[in-house]
N, CA, C and O atoms as a CHARMM CRD file, in Angstrom:
* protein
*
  176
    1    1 UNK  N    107.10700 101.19100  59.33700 PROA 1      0.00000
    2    1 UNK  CA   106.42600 100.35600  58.36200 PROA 1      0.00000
    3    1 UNK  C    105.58400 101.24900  57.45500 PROA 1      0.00000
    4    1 UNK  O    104.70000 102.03800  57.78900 PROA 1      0.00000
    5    2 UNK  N    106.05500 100.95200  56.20700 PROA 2      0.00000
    6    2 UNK  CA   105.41700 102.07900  55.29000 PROA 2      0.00000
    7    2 UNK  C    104.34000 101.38100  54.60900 PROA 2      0.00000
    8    2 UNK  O    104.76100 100.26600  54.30100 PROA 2      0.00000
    9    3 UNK  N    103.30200 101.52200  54.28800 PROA 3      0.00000
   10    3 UNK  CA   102.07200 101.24500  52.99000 PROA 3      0.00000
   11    3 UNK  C    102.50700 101.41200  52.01100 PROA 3      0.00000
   12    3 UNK  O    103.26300 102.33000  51.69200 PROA 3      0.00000
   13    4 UNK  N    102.13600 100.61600  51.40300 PROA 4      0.00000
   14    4 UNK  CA   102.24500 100.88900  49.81300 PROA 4      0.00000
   15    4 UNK  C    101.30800 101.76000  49.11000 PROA 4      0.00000
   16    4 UNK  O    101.61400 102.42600  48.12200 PROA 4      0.00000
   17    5 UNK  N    100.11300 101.73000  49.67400 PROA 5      0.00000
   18    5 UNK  CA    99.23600 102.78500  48.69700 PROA 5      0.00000
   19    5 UNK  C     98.81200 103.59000  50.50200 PROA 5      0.00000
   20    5 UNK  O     97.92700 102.91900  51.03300 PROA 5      0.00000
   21    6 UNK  N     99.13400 104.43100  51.13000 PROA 6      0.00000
   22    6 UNK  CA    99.35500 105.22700  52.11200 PROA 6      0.00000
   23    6 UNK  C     98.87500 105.97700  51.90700 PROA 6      0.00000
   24    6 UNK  O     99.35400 106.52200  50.91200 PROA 6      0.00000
   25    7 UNK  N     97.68700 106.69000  52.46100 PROA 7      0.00000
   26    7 UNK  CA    96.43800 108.13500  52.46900 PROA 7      0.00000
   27    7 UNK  C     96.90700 108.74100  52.92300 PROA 7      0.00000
   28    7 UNK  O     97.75800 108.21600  52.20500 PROA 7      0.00000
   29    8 UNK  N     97.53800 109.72800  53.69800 PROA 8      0.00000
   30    8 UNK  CA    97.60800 110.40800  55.20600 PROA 8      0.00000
   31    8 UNK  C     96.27600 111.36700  54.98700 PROA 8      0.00000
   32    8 UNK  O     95.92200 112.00400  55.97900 PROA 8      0.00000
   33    9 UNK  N     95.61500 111.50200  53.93800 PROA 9      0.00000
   34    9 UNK  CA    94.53900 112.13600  54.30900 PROA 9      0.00000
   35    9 UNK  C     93.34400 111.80100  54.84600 PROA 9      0.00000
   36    9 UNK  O     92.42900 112.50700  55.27000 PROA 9      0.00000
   37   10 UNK  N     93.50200 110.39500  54.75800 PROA 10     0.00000
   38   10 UNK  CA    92.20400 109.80500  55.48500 PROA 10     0.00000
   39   10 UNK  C     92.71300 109.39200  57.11200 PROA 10     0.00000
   40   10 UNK  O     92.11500 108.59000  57.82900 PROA 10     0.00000
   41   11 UNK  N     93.56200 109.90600  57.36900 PROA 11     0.00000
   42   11 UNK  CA    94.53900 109.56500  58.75300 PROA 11     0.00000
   43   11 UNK  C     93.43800 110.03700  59.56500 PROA 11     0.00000
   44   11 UNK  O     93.05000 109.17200  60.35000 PROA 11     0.00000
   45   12 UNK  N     92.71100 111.31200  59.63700 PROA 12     0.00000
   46   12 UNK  CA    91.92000 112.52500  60.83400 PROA 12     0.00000
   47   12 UNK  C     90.36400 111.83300  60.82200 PROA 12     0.00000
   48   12 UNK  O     89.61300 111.77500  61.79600 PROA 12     0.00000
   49   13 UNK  N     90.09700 111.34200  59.49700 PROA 13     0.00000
   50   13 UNK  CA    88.95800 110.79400  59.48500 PROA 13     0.00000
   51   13 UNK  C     88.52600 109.39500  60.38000 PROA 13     0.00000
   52   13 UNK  O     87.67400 109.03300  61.19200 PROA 13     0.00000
   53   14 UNK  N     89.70100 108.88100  59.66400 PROA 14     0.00000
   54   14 UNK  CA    89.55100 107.25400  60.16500 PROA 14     0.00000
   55   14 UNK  C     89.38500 107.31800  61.76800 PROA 14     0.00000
   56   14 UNK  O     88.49100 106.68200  62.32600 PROA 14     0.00000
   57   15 UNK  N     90.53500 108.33200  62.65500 PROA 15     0.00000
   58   15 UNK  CA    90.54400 108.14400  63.85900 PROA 15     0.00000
   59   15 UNK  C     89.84500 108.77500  64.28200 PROA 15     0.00000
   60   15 UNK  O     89.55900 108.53000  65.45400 PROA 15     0.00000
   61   16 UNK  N     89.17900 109.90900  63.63000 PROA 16     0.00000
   62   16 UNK  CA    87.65400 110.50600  64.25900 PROA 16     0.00000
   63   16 UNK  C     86.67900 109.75800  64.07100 PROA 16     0.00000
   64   16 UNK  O     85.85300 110.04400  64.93800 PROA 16     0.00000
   65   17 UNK  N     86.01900 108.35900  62.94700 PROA 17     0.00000
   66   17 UNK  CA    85.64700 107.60600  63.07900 PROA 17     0.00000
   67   17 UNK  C     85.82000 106.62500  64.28900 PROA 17     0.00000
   68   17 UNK  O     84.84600 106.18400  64.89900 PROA 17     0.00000
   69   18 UNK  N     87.20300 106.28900  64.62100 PROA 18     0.00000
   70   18 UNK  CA    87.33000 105.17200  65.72400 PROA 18     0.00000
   71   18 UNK  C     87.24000 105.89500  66.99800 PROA 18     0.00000
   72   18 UNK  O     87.17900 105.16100  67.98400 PROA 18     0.00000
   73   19 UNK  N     87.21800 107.05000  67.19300 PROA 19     0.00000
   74   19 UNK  CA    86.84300 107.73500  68.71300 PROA 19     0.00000
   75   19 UNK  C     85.31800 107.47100  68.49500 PROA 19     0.00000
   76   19 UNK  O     84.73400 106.69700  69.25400 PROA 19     0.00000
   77   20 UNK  N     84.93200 107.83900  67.89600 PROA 20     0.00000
   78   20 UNK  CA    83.31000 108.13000  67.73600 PROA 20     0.00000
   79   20 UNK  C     82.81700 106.86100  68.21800 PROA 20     0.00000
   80   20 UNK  O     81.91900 106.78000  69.05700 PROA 20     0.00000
   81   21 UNK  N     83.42700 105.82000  67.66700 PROA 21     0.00000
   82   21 UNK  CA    83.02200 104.30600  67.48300 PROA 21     0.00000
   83   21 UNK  C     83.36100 103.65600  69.35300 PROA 21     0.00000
   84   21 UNK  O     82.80100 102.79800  70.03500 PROA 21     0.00000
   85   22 UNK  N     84.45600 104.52800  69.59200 PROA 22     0.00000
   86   22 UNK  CA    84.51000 104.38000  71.07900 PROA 22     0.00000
   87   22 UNK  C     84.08200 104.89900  72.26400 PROA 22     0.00000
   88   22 UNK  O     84.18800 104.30100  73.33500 PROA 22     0.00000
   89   23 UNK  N     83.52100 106.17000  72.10600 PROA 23     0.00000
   90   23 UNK  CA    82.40300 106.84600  72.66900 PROA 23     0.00000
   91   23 UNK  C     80.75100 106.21900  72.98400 PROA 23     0.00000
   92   23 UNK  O     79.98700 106.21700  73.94900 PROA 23     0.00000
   93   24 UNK  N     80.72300 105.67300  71.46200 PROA 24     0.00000
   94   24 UNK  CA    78.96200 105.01000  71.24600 PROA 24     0.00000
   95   24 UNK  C     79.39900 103.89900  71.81500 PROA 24     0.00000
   96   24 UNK  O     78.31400 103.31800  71.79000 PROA 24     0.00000
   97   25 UNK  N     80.21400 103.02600  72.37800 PROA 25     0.00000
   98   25 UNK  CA    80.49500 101.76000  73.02900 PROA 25     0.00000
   99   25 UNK  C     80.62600 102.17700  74.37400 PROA 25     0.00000
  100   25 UNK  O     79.83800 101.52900  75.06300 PROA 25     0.00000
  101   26 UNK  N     81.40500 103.12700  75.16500 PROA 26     0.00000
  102   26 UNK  CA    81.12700 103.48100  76.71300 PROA 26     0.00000
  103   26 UNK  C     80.33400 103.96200  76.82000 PROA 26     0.00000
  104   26 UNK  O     80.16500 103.74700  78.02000 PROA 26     0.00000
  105   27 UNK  N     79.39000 104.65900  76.48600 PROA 27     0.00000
  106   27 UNK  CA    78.65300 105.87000  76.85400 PROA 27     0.00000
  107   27 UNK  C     77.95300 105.14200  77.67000 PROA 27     0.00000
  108   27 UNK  O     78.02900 105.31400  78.88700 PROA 27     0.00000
  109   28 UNK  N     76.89300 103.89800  76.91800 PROA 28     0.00000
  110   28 UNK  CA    75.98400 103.28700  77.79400 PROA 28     0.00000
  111   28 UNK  C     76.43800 102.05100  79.02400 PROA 28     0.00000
  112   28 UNK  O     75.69800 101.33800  79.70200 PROA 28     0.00000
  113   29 UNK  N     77.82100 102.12800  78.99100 PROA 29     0.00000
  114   29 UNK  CA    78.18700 101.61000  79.86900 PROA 29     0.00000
  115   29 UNK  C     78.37200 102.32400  81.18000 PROA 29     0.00000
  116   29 UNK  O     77.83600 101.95600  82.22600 PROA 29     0.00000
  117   30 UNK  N     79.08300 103.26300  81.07400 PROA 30     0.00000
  118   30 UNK  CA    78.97900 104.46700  81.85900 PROA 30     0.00000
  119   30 UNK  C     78.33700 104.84000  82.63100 PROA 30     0.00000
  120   30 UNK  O     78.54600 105.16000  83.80100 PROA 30     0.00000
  121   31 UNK  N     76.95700 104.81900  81.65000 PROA 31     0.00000
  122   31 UNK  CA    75.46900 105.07200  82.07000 PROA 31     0.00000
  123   31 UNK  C     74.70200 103.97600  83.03500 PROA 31     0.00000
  124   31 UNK  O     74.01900 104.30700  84.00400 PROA 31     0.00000
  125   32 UNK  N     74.89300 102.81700  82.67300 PROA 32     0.00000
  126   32 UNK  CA    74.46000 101.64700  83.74100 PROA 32     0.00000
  127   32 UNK  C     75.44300 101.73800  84.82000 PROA 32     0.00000
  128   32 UNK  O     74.92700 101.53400  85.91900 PROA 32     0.00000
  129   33 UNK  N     76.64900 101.97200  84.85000 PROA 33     0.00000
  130   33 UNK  CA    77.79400 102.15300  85.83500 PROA 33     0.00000
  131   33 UNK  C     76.83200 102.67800  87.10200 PROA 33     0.00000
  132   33 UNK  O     76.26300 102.20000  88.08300 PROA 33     0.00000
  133   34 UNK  N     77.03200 104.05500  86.40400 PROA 34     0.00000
  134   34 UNK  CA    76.22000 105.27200  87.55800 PROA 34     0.00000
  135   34 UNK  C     75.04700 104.82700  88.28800 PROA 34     0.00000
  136   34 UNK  O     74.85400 104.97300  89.49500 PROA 34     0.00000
  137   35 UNK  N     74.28700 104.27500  87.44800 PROA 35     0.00000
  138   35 UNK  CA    72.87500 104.05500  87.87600 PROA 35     0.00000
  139   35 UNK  C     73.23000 102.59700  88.96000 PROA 35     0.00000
  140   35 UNK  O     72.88800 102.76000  90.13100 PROA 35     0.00000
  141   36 UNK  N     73.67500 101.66400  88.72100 PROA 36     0.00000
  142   36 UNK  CA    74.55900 100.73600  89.91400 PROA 36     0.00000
  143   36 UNK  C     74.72400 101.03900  91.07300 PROA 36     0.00000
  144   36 UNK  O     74.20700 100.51000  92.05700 PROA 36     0.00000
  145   37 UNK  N     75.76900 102.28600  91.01800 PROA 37     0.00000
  146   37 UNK  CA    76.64500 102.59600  91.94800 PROA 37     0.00000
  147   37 UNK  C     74.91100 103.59400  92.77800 PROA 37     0.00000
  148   37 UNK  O     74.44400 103.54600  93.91600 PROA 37     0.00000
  149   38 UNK  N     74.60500 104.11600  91.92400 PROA 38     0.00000
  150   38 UNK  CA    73.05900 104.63400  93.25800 PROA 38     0.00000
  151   38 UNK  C     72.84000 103.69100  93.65400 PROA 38     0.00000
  152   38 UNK  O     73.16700 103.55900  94.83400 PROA 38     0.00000
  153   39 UNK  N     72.27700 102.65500  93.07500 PROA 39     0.00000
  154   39 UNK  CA    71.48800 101.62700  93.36400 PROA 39     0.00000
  155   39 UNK  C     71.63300 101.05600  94.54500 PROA 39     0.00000
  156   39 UNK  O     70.78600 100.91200  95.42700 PROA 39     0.00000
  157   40 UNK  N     72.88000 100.69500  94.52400 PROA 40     0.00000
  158   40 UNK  CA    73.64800  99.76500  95.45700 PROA 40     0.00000
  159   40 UNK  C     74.88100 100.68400  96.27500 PROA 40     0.00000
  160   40 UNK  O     76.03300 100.34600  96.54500 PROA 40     0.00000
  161   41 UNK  N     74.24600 101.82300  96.51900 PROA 41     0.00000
  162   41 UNK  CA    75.60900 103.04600  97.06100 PROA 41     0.00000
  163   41 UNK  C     75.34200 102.46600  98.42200 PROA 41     0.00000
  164   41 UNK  O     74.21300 102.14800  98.79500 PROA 41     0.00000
  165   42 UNK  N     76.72300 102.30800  99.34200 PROA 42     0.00000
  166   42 UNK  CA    76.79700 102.24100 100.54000 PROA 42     0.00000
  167   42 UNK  C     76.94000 103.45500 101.65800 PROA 42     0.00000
  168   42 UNK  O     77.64300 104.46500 101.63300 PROA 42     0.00000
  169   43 UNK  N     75.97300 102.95200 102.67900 PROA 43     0.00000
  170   43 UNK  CA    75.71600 104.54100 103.27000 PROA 43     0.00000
  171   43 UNK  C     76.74100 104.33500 104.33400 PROA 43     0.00000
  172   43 UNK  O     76.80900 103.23400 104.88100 PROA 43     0.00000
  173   44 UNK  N     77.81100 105.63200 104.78400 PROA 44     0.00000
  174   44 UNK  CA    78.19700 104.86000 105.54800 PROA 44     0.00000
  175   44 UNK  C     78.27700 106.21700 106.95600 PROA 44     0.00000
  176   44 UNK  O     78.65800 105.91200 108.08600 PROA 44     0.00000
């Protein structure tokens, strides 16, 4: 499927934008993850 008006130069940007954008969305999830799993770590 081709574009009609098609960048490929904004191709590296856009998806270094959408990693970035997906990084700042787990990170702090991640981060409460960990802190959970101490919280509530089972000793065994």
């Amino acid at each position: 499927m081709e574009a009609e008006n098609n960048h490929p130069e904004l191709l590296v940007p856009f998806y270094s934008f959408a990693l970035v954008l997906f990084f700042i969305y787990c990170y702090p999830i991640a981060r409460i993850t960990i802190a959970l799993e101490r919280r509530y770590a089972v000793k065994l």
